[in-house]
N, C-alpha and C positions, 0 to 999 in steps of 0.2 A: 627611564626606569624600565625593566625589564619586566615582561609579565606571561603569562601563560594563563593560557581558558581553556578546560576540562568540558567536554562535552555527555551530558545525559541525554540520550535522543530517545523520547516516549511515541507510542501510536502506531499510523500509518507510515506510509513509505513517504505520502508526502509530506507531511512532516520532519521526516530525515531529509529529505532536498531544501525543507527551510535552515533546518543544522546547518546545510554543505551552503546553502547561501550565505547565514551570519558568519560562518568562517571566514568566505570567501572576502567578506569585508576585514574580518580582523586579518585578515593575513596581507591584504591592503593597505591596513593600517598599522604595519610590522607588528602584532600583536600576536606572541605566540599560540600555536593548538597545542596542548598538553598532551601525551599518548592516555594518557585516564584521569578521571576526575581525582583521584585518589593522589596526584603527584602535581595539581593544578591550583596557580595559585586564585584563580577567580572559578567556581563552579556554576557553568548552565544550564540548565536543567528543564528543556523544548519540552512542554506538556500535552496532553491528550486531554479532550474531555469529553468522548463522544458519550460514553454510555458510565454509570456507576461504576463501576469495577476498574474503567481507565483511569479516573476521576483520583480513586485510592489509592490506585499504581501510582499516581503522580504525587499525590500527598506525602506518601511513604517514601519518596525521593528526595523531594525537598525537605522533610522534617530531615533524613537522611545526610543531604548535604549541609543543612542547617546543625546540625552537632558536627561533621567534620571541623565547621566554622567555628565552634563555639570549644574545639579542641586545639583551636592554634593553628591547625594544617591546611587552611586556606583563608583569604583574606574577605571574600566576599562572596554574594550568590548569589546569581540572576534569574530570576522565573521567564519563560517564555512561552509562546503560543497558544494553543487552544484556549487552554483552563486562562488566560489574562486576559484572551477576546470576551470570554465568555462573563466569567464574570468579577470584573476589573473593579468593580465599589466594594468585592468584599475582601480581596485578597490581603491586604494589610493587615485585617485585622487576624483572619486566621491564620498569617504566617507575620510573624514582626520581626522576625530573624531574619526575614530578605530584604537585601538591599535595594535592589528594582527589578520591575517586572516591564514586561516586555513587550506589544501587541502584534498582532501577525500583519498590519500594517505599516512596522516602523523598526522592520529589521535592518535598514540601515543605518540608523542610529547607536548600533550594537557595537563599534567599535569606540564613541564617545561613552557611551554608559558605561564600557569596562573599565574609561579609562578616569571616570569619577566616581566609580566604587571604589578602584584600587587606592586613590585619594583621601580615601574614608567618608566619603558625603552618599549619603541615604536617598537616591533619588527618586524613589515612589512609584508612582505607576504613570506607562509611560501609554498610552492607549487610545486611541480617536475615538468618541462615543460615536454610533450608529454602525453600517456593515461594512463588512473589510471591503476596500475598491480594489486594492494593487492583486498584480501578478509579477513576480522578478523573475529578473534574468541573471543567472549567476556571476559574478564577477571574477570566479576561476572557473572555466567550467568542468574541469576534471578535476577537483577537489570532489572526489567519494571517501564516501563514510560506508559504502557497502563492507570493505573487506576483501573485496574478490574482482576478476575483469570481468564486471557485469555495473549496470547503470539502473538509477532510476530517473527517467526524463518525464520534467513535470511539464504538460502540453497546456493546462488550465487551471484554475482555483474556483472554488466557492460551486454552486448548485442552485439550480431554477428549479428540480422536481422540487417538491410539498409532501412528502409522503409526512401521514399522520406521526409517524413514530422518531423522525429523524430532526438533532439539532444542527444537522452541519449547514445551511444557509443562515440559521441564527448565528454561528459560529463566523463559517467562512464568506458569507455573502452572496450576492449573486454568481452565476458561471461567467466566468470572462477567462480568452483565448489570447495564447502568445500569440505575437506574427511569426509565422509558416518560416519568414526567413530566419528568425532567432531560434528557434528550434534548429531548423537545420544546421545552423552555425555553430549552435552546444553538440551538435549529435559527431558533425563533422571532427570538430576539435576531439573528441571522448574515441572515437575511432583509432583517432591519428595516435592519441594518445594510448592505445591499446585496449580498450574497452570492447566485451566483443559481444553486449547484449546489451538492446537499449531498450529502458521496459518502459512505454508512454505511458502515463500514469495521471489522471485527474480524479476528481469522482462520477463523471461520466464521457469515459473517452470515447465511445460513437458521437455524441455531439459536439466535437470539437470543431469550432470557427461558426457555430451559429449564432453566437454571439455579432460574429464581425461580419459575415455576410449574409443571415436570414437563413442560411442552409447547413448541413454539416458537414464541415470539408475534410473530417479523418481520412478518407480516401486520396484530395488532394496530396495531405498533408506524407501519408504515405508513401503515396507515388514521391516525392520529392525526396523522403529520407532515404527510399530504396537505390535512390539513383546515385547513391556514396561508396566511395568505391570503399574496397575492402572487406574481408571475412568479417560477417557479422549477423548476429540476430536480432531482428525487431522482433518485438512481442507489445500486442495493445491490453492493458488489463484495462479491467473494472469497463461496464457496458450496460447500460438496458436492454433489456431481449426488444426491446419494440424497436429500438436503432438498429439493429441486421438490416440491410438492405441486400440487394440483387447487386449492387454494384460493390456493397462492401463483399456482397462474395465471392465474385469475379475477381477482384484486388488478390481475396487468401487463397484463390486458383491461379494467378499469374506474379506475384511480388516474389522476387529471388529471394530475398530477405527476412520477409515474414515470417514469423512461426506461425503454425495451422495449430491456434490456440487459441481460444477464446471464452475471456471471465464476464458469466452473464449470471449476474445477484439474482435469480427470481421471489426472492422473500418468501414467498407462499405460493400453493397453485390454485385453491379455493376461490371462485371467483366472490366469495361475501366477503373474506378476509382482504383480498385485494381492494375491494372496492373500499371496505373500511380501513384501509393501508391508504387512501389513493392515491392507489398503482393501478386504477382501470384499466388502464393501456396496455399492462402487461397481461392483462386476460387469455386475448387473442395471440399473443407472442407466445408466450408459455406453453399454451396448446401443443402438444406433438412436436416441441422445441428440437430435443437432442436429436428425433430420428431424420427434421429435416435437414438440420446441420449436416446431418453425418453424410447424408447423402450427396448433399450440395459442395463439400468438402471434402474431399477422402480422403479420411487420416487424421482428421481435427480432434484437438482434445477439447473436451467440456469440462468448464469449474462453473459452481453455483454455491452462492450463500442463500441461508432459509433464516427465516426468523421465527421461533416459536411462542407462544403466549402471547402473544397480540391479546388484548380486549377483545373480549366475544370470541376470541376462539375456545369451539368447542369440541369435544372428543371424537366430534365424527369430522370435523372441519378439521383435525388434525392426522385422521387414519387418511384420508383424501392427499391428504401431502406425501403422507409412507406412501400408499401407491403409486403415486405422482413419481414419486424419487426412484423407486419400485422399478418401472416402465420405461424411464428417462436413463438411468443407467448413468450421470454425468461420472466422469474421469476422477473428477475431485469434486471436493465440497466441503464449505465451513458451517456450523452451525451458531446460532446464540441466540440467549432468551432475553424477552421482550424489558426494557429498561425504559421504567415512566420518566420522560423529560423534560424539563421546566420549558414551558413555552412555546410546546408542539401542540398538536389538536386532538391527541390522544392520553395527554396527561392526565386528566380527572378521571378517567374512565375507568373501572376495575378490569384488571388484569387476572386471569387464572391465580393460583396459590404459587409461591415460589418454587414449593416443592415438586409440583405439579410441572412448571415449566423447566425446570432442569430435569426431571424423567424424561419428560420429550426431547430435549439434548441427546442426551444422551442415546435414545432410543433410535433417533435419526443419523449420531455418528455409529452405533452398531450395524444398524444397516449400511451405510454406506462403507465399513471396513467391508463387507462380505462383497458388495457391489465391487470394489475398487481390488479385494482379491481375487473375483472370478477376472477383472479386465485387465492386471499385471499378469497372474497367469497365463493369458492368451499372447502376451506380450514373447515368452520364454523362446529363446532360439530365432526370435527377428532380428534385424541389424539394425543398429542405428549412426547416430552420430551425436556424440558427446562432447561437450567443452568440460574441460578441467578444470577445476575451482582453486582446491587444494590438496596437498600432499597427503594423507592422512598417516601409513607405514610405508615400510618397504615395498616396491612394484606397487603396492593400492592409492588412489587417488579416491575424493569425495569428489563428483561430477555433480552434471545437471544435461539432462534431454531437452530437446525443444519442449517435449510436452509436461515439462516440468516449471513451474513459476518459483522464482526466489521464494524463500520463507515460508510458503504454504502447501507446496504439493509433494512435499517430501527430498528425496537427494537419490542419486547413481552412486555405486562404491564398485569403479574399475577396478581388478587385477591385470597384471603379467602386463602393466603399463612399464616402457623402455625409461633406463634413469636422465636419459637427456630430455623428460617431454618439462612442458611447465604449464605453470596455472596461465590460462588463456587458451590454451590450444584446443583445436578440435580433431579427437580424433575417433577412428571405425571402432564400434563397441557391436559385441554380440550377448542381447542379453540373458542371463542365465539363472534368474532366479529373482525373488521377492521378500521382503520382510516387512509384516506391518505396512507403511504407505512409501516403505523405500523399494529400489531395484536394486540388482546386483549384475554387473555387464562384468565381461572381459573383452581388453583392446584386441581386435583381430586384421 
């Protein structure tokens, strides 16, 4: 029997590398990829669950896919990830239109499960009680679901911080590290295969391999992908300010490869707020963060996420952060307000008023448009080097800079680019202008 499986990928980026992993098995198991859920005869639907609003994103999906089903236009529909680790005793009953669900420890089972839903047998929840162990290694490893010659390489799963506010080790488990040489193996192959940005991705990629050797070997780990031959860019996201080492800075001074880019979440800069976060440790990190970066690195971009409405924050604990941000100047930056989570050590606590923490959103991305416009500004008539993404019109292309991250730091819009270039290429931009958190280059 013939079948095809329509992908919904919710969330983070690692969570799109668990998609391109259950792919990577159906396609093992000649199980067709649908090009959209919408022409698929089984719909998946990779869930999110870190904060409320992901939660609803993902609901509104599967109720979603759940009437496609109930129109005829697909046979079955599978729940997976986050929201089925999470919480796997209730899911049944708030969706009884799914046929099974899926745990982020048993995605290779995902080619069996499709293949007795399409059977018509209702298999339930498929889920190990206690925290996720695995970390996988892809079974194609250039099955992307990005869209573009760009990558997301997952280096690690799951998290040993404790911050008061965060369910991702209830979710994902502890931090646990690929071996150095499976990495280089995915990264190798994604190369060869044309891929020209490999973006290492866990939820704290400075501590990769302390897990397996007591220390953090991101550095090692570096050094080894840097040594691949061919055009290409590494980029490390996601980081605790308190991982920056000497050596890691050395690395983004000497690594061909590298992009001089680095995403460091400070949550807050308040050291009451931190401590009631515990993020103690970011205390002393946070301190005079960007300007020592900047110095240490010449040319580094900074991204930072903040969290606002934490419990106990108060309005002077939060003008302390405008300054903070004020002073600091980073490149980019996300904001989001505080979402009480079942089973964190901040849940019973009262939090600011809703209304109240979305002002502060808000209040923190205004500032940061104006921060991020005086530093595109200064940008105007540098040169750089762009990898082309996609075509957008005639001569113009949608790019990306080094000091640009997939999906959050905005996009490059090339002109008087040649009709023979193509998506992957990199080529000389001089850039000319700004809009909102995009640039505008032309090829020179």
């Amino acid at each position: 029997m013939s079948l095809s499986v329509g992908f919904i990928s919710l969330g983070c980026s690692k969570n799109l590398v668990d998609s391109q992993v259950m792919a990577g098995y159906l396609k093992a198991g000649h199980i067709k990829l649908a090009p959209s859920p919408e022409v698929a005869d089984i719909i998946l639907v990779n869930t999110c669950a870190f904060i409320e609003a992901a939660r609803e994103e993902a609901a509104e999906a599967i109720l979603s896919a759940c009437e496609h089903k109930s129109d005829g236009a697909c046979k079955a529909v599978i729940v997976t990830g986050c929201m089925v680790q999470r919480y796997r005793a209730r899911l049944k009953k708030a969706f009884p239109d799914v046929d099974a669900f899926l745990g982020i420890d048993e995605l290779e089972q995902i080619g069996d499960v499709v293949s007795r839903v399409a059977a018509g047998n209702r298999v339930g929840v498929i889920a190990e009680a206690g925290d996720a162990r695995k970390v996988y290694n892809p079974v194609y490893p250039t099955l992307l679901f990005t869209g573009g010659p760009f990558s997301y390489l997952k280096i690690a799963d799951g998290c040993d911080h404790r911050c008061a506010y965060c369910a991702i080790p209830l979710i994902r488990g502890s931090f646990r590290s690929r071996e150095i040489s499976d990495i280089v193996k995915e990264a190798t192959t994604m190369v060869s295969a044309g891929v020209r940005e490999l973006n290492l991705i866990s939820q704290d990629s400075l501590m990769y391999g302390v897990d397996r050797a007591k220390k953090p070997q991101i550095v090692e780990l570096v050094k080894r992908l840097d040594e691949i031959e061919g055009d290409f860019w590494l980029r490390i996201l996601y980081g605790y300010p308190a991982g920056v080492t000497d050596e890691l800075i050395e690395l983004f001074n000497s690594a061909k490869h590298l992009c001089r880019y680095l995403d460091l979440p400070i949550q807050h800069s308040h050291p009451d707020i931190l401590k009631a976060m515990n993020r103690s440790a970011a205390i002393k990190a946070t301190t005079g963060l960007t300007q020592r970066l900047r110095q240490a690195i010449p040319g580094v971009t900074l991204r930072t996420t903040c969290l606002v409405g934490f419990p106990g924050e108060t309005e002077a604990h939060f003008e302390h952060l405008l300054e903070t941000l004020q002073a600091s100047e980073f490149d980019h930056l996300g904001v989001f307000g505080y979402s009480p989570e079942e089973g964190t050590a901040a849940f019973e606590q009262e939090a600011p008023d809703p209304e109240i923490v979305e002002e502060r959103c808000q209040l923190v991305m205004a500032l940061q448009k104006k921060i991020a416009t005086k530093r595109m500004a200064a940008l105007k008539g540098k040169h750089d080097t762009a990898l082309l993404l996609r075509k957008k019109v005639k001569g113009e292309w949608i790019a990306r800079l080094a000091r640009q991250a997939p999906e959050v730091d905005g996009e490059t819009f090339v002109s008087h680019v040649p009709p023979t270039a193509k998506a992957g290429d990199f080529i000389p931009v001089e850039i000319t202008g700004a809009h909102d958190f995009d640039l505008r280059a032309r090829q020179c």
